[in-house]
GUZA-331198 format. One line per field, with one value per residue (C-alpha): residue number from 1; residue in one letter; y, x, z negated. Coordinates in steps of 0.1 Angstrom, whole numbers, plus 5000, padded with zeros to 4 digits. Layout:
% residues N
i	[NUM; ...]
aa	[A; ...]
Y	[Y; ...]
X	[X; ...]
Z	[Z; ...]
//
This chain:
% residues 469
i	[1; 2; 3; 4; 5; 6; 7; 8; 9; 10; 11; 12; 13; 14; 15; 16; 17; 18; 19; 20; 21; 22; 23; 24; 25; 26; 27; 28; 29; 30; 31; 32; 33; 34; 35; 36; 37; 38; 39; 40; 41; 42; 43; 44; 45; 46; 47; 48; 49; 50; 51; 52; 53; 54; 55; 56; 57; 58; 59; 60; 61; 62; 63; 64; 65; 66; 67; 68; 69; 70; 71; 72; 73; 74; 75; 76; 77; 78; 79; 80; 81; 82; 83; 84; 85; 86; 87; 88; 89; 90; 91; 92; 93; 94; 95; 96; 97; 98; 99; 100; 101; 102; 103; 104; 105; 106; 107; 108; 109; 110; 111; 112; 113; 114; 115; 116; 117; 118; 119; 120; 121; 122; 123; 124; 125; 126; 127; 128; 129; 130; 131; 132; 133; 134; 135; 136; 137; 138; 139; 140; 141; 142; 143; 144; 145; 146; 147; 148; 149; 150; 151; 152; 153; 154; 155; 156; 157; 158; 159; 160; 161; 162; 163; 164; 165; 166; 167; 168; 169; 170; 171; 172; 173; 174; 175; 176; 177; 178; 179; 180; 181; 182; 183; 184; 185; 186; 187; 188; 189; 190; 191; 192; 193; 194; 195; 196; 197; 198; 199; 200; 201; 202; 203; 204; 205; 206; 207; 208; 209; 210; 211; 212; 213; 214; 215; 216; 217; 218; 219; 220; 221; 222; 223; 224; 225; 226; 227; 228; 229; 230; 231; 232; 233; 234; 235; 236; 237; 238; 239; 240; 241; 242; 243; 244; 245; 246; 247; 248; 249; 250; 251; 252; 253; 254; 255; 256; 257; 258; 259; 260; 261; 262; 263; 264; 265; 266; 267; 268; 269; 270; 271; 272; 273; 274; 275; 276; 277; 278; 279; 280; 281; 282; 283; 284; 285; 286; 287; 288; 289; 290; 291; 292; 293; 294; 295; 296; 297; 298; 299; 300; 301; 302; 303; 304; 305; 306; 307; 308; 309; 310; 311; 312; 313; 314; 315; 316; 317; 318; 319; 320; 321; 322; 323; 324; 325; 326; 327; 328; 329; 330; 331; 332; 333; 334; 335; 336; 337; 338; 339; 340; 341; 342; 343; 344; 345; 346; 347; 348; 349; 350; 351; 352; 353; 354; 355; 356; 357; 358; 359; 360; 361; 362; 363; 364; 365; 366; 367; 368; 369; 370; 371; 372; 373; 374; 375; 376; 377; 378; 379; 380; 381; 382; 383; 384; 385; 386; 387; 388; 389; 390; 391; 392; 393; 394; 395; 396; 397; 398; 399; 400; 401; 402; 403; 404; 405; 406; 407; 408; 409; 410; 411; 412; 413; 414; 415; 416; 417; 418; 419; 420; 421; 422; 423; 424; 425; 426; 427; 428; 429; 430; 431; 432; 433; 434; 435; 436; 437; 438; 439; 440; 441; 442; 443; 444; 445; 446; 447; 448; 449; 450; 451; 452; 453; 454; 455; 456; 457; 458; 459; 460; 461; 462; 463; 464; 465; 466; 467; 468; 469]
aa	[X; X; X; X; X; X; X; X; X; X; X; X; X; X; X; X; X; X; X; X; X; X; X; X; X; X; X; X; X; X; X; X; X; X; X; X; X; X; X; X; X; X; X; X; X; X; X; X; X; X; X; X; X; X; X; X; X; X; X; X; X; X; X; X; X; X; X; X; X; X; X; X; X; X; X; X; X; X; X; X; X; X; X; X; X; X; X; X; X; X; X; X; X; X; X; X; X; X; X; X; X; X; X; X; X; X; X; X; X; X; X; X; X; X; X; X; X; X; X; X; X; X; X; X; X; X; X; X; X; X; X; X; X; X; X; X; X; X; X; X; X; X; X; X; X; X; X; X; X; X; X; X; X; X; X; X; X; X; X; X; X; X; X; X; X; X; X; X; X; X; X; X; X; X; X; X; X; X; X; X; X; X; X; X; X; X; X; X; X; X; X; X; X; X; X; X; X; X; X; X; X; X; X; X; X; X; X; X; X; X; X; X; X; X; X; X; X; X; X; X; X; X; X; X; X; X; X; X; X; X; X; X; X; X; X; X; X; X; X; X; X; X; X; X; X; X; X; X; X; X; X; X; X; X; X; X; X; X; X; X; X; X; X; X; X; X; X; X; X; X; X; X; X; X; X; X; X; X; X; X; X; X; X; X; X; X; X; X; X; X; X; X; X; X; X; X; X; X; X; X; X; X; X; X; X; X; X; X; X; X; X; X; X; X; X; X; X; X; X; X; X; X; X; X; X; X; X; X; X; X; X; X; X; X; X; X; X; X; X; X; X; X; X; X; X; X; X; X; X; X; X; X; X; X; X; X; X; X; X; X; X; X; X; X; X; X; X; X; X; X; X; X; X; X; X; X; X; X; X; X; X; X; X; X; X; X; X; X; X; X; X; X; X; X; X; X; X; X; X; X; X; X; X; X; X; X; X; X; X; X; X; X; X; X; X; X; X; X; X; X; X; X; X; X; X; X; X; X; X; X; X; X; X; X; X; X; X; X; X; X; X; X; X; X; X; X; X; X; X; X; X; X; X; X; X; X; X; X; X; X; X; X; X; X; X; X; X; X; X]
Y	[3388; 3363; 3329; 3293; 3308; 3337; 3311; 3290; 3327; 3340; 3303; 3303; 3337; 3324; 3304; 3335; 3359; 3342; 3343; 3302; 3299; 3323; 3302; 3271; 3288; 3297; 3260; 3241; 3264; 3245; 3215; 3189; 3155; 3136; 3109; 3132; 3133; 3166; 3182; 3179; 3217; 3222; 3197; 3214; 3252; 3237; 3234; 3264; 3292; 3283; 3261; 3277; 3313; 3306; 3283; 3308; 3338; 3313; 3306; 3276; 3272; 3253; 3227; 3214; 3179; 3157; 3122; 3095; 3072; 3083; 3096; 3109; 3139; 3164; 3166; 3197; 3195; 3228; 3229; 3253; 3249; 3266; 3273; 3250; 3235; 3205; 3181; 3182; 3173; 3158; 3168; 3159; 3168; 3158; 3183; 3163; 3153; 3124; 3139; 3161; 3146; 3180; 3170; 3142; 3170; 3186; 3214; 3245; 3231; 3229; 3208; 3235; 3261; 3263; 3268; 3272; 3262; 3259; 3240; 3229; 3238; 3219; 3216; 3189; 3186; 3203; 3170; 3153; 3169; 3203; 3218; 3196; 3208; 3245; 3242; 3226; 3257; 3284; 3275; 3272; 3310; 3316; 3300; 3315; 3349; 3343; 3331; 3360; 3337; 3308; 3274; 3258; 3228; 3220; 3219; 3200; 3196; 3170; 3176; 3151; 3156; 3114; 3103; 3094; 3076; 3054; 3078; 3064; 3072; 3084; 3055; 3065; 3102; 3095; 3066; 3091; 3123; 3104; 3128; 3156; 3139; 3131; 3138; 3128; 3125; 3127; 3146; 3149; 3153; 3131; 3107; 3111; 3114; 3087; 3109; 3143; 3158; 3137; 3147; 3121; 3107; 3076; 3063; 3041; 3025; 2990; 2976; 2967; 2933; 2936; 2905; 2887; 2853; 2841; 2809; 2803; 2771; 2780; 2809; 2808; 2799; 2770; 2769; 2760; 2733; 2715; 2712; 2722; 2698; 2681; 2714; 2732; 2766; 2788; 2809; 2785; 2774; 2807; 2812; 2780; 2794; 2827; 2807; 2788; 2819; 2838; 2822; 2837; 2861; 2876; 2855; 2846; 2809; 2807; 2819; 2825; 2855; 2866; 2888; 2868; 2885; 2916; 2934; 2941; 2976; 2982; 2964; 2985; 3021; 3004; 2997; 3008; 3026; 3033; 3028; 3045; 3060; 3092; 3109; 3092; 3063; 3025; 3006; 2982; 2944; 2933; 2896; 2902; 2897; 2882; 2864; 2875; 2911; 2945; 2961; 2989; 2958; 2942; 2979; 2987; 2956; 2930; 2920; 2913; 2902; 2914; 2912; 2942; 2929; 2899; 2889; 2859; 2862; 2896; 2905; 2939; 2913; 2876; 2848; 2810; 2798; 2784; 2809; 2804; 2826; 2841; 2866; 2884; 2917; 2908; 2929; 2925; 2949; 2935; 2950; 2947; 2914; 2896; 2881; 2901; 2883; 2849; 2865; 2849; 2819; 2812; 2822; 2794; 2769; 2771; 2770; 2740; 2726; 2726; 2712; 2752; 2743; 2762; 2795; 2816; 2839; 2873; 2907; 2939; 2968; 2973; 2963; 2988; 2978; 2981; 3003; 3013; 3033; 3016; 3032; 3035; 3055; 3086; 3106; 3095; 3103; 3141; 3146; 3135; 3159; 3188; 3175; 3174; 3206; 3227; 3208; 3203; 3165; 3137; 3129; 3090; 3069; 3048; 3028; 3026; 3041; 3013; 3025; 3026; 3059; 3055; 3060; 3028; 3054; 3078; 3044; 3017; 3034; 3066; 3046; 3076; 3073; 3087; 3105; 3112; 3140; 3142; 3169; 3158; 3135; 3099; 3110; 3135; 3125; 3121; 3108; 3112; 3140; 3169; 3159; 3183; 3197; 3207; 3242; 3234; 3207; 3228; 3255; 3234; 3218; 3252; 3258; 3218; 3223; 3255; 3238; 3208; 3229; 3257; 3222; 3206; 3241; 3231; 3207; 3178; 3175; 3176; 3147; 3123; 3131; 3119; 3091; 3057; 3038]
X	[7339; 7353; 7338; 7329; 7306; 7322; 7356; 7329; 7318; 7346; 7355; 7331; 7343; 7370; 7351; 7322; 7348; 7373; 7403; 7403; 7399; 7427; 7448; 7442; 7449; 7483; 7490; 7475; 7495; 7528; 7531; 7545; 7545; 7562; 7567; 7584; 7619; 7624; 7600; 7623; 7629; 7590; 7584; 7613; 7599; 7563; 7575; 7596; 7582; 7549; 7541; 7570; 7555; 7521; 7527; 7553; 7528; 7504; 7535; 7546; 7587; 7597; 7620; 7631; 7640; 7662; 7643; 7661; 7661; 7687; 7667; 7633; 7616; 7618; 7596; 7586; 7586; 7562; 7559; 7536; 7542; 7523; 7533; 7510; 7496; 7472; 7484; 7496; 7477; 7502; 7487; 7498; 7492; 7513; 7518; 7524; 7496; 7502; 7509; 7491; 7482; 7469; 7465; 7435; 7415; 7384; 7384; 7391; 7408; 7439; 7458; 7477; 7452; 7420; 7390; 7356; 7323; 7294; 7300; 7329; 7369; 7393; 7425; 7453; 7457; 7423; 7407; 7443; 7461; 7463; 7429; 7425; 7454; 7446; 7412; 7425; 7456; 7430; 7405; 7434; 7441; 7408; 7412; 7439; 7425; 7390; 7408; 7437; 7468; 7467; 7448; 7457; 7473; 7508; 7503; 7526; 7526; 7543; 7540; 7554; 7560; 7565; 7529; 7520; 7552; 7547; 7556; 7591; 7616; 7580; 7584; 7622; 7614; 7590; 7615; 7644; 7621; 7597; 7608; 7598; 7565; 7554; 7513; 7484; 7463; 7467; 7443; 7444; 7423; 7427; 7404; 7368; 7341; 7314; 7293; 7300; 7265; 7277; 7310; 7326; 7349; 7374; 7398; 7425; 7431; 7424; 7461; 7471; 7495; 7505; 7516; 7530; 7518; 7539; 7545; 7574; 7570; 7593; 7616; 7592; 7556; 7551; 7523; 7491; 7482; 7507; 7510; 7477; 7468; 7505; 7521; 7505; 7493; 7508; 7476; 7451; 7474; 7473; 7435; 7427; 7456; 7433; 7405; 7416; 7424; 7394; 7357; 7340; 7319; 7346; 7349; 7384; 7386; 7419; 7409; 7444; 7437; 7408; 7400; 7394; 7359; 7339; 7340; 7302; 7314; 7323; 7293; 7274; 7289; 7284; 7248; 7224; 7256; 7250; 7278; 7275; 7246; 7266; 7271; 7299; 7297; 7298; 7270; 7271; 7272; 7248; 7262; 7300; 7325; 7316; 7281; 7262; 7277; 7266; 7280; 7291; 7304; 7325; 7343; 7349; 7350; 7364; 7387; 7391; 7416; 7418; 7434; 7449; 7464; 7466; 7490; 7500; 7508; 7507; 7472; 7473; 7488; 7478; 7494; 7484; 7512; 7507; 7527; 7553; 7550; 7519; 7520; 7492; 7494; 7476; 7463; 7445; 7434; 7429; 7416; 7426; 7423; 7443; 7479; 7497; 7529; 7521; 7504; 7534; 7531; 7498; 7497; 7523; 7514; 7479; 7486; 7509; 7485; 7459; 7489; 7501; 7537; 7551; 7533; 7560; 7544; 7564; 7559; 7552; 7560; 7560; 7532; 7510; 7492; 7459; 7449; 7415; 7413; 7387; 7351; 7346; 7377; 7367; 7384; 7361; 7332; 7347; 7350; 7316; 7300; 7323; 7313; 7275; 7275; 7292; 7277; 7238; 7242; 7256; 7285; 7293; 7318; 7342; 7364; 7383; 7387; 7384; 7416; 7449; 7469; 7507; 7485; 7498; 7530; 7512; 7491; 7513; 7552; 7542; 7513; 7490; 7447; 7443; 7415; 7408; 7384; 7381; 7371; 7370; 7339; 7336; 7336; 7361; 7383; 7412; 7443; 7425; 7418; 7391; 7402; 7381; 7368; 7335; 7332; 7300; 7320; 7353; 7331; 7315; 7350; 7363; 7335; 7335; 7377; 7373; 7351; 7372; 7405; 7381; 7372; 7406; 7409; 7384; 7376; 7362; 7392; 7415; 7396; 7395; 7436; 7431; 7414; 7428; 7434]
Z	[2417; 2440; 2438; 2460; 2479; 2488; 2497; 2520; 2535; 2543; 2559; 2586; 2591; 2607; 2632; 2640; 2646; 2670; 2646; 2645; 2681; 2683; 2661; 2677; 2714; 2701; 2686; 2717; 2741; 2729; 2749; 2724; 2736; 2715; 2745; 2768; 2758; 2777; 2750; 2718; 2718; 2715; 2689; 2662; 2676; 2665; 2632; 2628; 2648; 2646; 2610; 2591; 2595; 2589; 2555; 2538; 2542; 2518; 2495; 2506; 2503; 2536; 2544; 2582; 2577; 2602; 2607; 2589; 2620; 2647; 2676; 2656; 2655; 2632; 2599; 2576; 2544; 2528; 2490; 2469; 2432; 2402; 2362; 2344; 2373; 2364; 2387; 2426; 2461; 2492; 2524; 2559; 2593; 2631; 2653; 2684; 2712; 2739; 2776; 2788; 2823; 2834; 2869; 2853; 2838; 2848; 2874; 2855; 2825; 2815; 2781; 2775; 2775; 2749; 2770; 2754; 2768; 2750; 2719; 2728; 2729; 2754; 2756; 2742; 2705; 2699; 2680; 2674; 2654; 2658; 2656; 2622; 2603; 2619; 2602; 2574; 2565; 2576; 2552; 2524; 2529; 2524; 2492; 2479; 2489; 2470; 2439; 2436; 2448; 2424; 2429; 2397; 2414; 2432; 2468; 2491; 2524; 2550; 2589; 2611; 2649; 2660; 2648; 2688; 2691; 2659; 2629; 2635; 2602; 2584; 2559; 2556; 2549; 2520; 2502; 2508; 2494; 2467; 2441; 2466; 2475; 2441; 2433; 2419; 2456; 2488; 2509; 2551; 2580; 2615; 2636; 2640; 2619; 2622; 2644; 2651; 2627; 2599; 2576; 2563; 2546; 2548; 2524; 2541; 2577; 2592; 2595; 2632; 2643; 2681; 2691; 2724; 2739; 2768; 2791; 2809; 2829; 2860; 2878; 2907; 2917; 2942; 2967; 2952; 2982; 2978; 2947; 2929; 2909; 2899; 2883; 2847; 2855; 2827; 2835; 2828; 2799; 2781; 2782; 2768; 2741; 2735; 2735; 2706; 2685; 2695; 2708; 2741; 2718; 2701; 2665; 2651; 2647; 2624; 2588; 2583; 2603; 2588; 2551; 2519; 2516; 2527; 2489; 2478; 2474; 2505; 2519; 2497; 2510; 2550; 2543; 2570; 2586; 2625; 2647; 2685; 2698; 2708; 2737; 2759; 2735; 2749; 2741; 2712; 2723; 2695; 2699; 2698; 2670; 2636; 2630; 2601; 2598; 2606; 2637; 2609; 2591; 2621; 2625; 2592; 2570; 2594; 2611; 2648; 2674; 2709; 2742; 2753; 2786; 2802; 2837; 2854; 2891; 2913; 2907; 2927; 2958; 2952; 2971; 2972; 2945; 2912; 2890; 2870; 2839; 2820; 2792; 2769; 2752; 2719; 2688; 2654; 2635; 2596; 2570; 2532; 2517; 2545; 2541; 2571; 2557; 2573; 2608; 2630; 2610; 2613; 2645; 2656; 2632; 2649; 2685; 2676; 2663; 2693; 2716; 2733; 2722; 2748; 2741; 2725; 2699; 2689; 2675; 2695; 2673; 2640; 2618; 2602; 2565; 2561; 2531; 2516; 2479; 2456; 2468; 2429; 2421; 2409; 2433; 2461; 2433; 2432; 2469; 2481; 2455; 2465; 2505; 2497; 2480; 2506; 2536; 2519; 2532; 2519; 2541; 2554; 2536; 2553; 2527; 2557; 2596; 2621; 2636; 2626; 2609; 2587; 2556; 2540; 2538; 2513; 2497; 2493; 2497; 2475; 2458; 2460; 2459; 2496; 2511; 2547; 2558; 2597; 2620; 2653; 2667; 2686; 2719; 2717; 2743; 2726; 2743; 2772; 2801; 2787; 2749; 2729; 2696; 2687; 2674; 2653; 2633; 2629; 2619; 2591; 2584; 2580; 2549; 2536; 2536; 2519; 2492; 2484; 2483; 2457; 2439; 2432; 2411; 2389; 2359; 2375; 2399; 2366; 2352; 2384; 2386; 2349; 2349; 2348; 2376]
//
């Protein structure tokens, strides 16, 4: 008789025997960068020759959807419905990567071409997104094998092909198809776990503000001997402008920038939390950012404010002129509990304040909402069990990734309780040369996958969909 253990068996399975790998080479081996306009054939043949196949052979009716924003890639839309099904799981996935920059790579790899050495498997998309969802829609089949074709829930699934551009028309899609999109949770895989031996699982986003500071004192520079020392210098200006927003060890110094509070249940789920420590990891500056927190604390429960890129002059060919102009690339990343409504606002009022009246302050892409589901609710409850009990360790919980991801799409424009299960690892090299995925995580993701989509078929799943919230 089939049963969970035989669904988590035949899920490794996949890994021990190639077929994954397989899968994956297939997926990788379509070059779809979403940034390369020249690439919009692959990104629609991603969904439809590759996705579209795969997803109807599990039962899934399928949908190719236009993006509601002129210009926007193309979305797929795969539903799985049940008679008497007990409720019904939204899952997403993107099926874009950034560039490949094959000439940056090692010698002998290639991003469009899985490559495996050791524990490892190369190639562009393997940690973001594709080798997640791949893990994610092999390990459903194995499902819906073990338990004779029905899961006892509605399965619907949203795969986007813009995410590495900004999700652009992502919000649109799920206003215009709410009634399509409808369920009780929302369950996905993308970013990296905490550290790559550790599953875990997150249950929002920080939110992320970029911002633009910029002096414009004159058309031209002047020469700095004769007259250094009678004109401003828009450079020096715009420092002493950061420096007011931010101190030299990295603490915002406008609370109208900053979270009401760190929650004690959130502090409680960071507690004794390590951050770092894993291969190709930075080391930790023990003295930057918020006083008083952990450095788990400062990444996950705070928020922080950072320059991204700063210019005045020709730095790659300085001359001896004061310049005329100065600008900063700025970003914060927030985390619930701050009023992202006033950022602009604040920000002005502030620098006004401290005499920087001609720093012009303005937005830089749209802003993405910081989310986090309730650490209590008892669907987080539900999926660390089902975690722990097909892994043997009690995974991490994040109520939130450090990054940013378009979940305040699923949580705030569907309202959905989210939760986040990642696959790929810290120093995974994503968007970057040699980007790659750890086979002894996906093969554990593969079985941990397996287990949650067996769980949501049984009773406790029905009552955390049930309970009140």
């Amino acid at each position: 008789m089939s049963n969970r253990p035989t669904a988590l068996a035949a899920a490794a399975a996949l890994y021990d025997d190639g077929r994954f790998q397989a899968e994956l080479a297939r997926r990788v081996a379509c070059p779809t960068e979403s940034q390369e306009p020249a690439q919009a054939p692959q990104l629609l043949a991603y969904l439809q020759d590759e996705l579209t196949p795969a997803l109807q052979a599990l039962g899934f009716d399928c949908r190719l959807l236009d993006n509601p924003v002129a210009g926007g890639s193309p979305f797929l839309l795969a539903r799985r419905q049940e008679p008497d099904a007990a409720f019904t799981v939204l899952s997403y996935g993107h099926g874009d990567v950034v560039r490949g920059h094959a000439a940056q790579w090692r010698e002998g790899l290639q991003p469009w071409q899985l490559r495996a050495e050791g524990d490892r498997l190369y190639g562009r998309g393997t940690a973001d997104n594709k080798g997640q969802h791949t893990i994610n829609l092999m390990a459903l089949a194995e499902v819906l094998a073990a338990r004779g074709g029905r899961l006892g829930y509605n399965l619907t699934l949203l795969f986007e092909m813009g995410e590495e551009t900004g999700s652009v028309g992502l919000r649109a899609l799920c206003e215009q198809q709410r009634a399509l999109l409808a369920a009780d949770l929302f369950l996905a895989s993308d970013g990296p776990r905490v550290a790559a031996q550790r599953p875990t699982l997150f249950l929002g986003s920080r939110g992320g503000f970029n911002f633009d500071l910029k002096i414009d004192l004159r058309p031209a520079g002047h020469h700095s001997g004769n007259w250094g020392g009678l004109l401003r210098n828009p450079g020096i200006r715009l420092a002493h402008a950061i420096a007011s927003l931010v101190d030299a060890q990295g603490r915002i110094r406008v609370a109208g920038l900053l979270p009401d509070r760190l929650p004690d249940n959130v502090r409680q789920a960071l507690h004794g939390m390590q951050v770092g420590g894993g291969e190709g990891d930075p080391a930790v500056d023990a003295d930057w950012g918020e006083p008083g927190l952990t450095p788990a604390e400062r990444v996950f429960g705070w928020n922080t404010l950072e320059v991204l890129a700063f210019k005045t002059g020709n730095p790659e060919a300085p001359v001896n002129a004061i310049p005329g102009r100065a600008q900063a690339h700025c970003q914060i990343r927030y985390v619930v509990g701050t009023d992202d409504t006033r950022f602009l606002q604040v920000l002005r009022q502030h620098l006004d304040e401290h005499g920087f009246t001609e720093v012009s302050v303005s937005p830089s892409g749209p802003l993405m909402e910081a989310t986090r589901l309730d650490p209590d609710d008892a669907w987080v409850h539900w999926a660390m069990a089902s975690i722990e009990r097909s892994t043997g360790q009690a995974p991490t919980l994040l109520p939130n990734l450090g990054g940013t991801l378009p979940n305040d799409v699923f949580a705030h424009t569907l309202g959905l309780p989210t939760l986040w299960v990642p696959h790929s690892h810290p120093a995974c090299a994503q968007h970057a040369p040699n980007e790659h995925l750890l086979g002894s995580v996906a093969r554990q993701a593969l079985q941990l996958m397996a287990g949650l989509f067996w769980d949501l078929g049984e009773p406790a799943a029905r009552e955390a969909a049930w309970a009140p919230r």
